[in-house]
N, C-alpha and C positions, 0 to 999 in steps of 0.2 A: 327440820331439814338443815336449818341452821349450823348445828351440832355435827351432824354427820357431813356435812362440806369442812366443816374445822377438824375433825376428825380425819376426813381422809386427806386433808392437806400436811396435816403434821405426820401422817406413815409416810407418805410420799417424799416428804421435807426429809427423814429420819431414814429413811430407805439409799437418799440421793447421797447422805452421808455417810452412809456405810462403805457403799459401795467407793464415793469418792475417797477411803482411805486403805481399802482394800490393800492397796500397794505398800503404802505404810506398814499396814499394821503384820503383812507378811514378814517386815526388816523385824520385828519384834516378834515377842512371843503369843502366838493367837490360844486360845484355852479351847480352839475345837468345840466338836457336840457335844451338847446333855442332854439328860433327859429328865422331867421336873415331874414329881409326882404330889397329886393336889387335895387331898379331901378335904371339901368345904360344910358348912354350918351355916345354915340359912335362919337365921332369929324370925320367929312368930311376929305378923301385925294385924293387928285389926281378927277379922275373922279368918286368916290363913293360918294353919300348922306353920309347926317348925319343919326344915326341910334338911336339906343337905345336896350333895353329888360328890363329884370328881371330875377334874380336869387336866390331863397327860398332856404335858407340852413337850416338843422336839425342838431344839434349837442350836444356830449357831452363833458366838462371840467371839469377835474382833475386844485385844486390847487395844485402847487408846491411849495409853500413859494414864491419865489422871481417871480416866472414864472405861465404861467397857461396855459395848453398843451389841445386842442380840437380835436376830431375825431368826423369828420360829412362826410353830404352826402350834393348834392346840385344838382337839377336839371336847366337848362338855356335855355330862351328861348332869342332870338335874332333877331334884322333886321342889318345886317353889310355889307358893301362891294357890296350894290344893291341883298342881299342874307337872308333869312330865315336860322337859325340855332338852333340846340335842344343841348344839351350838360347835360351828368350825369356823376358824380364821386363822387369817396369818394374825402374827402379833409381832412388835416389838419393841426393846426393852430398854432402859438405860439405866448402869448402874453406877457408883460411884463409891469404888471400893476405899474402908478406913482400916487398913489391913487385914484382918479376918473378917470384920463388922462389915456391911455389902449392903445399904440402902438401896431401893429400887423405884423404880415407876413405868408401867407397861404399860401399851394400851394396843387393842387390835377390833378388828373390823371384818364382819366376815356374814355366814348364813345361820339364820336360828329357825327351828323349828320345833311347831306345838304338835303333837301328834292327837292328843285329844282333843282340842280347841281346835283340831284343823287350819291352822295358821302357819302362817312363814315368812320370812321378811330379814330383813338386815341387821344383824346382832354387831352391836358392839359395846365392847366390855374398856376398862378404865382400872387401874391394880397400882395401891402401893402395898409396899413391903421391906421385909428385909432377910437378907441369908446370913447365918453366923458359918465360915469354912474351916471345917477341922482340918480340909487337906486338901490339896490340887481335886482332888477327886470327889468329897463326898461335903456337902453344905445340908444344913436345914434352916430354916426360917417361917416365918408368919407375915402374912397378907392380909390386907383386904380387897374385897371387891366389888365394882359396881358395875351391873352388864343390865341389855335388855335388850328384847326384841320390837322394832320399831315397826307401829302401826297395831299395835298386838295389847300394848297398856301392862304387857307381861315387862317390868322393872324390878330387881332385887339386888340387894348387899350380901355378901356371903363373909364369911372370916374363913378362915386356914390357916392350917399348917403346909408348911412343904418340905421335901425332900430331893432334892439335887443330886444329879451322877454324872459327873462328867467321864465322855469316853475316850 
């Protein structure tokens, strides 16, 4: 419980900032929506397969000058742990662009659920990564990930690839 109180403190911390630069970052130039397309890799442990899914995020970013601050949403769909899993939440991002180079760190909070395990409970996930941008418009990059459903013992790391479109 620990975790998910530090958790939703830093969205909220991260959210108040957004918002408090809102005004700012309209005198500059905001990069608008994208939309992030995710296929992931779930590496085998123990007695579990290997897995996979996907994870479509929407989102908007504010420049910040040095920084560039995202609030999305992202649905997930998953095979992990010999288990199907659905996952929604808001997310959000922070990145800090070294010209093309686009280092990252996400994190979101939101509903997971087991449809075979019949379980459900509060998913939250944790992402670095990074984007390389060929252009205003089109990024790819590699992630990792760590999410899970609390209460549920359902925990997993995934890797990806992604692909970025801003509109």
């Amino acid at each position: 419980m620990k975790n998910l109180g530090t958790s939703i403190a830093i969205v909220i911390f991260a959210a108040v900032l957004l918002f408090a630069n809102v005004a700012a970052a309209e005198e500059k130039k905001p990069s608008n929506w994208s939309i992030n397309f995710t296929p992931v890799l779930i590496l085998p442990s123990g007695t579990d397969g290997l897995g996979g899914g996907v994870d479509p995020e929407a989102k908007y970013t504010l420049d910040l000058g040095d920084a560039r601050l995202s609030v999305g949403g992202r649905l997930g769909a998953y095979y992990a742990k010999n288990l199907f899993s659905w996952t929604m939440m808001p997310t959000l991002r922070l990145m800090v662009p070294m010209g093309s180079f686009e280092p990252y760190a996400s994190v979101g909070l939101g509903y997971g659920w087991l449809p075979d395990a019949g379980r459900d409970g509060v998913a939250a996930m944790g992402r670095l990564g990074f984007v390389y941008r060929f252009s205003d418009r089109f990024a790819i990059g590699l992630e990792g990930t760590l999410q899970q459903v609390d209460g549920s013992g359902y925990r997993f790391a995934s890797f990806g690839s992604m692909v970025s479109f801003h509109l």
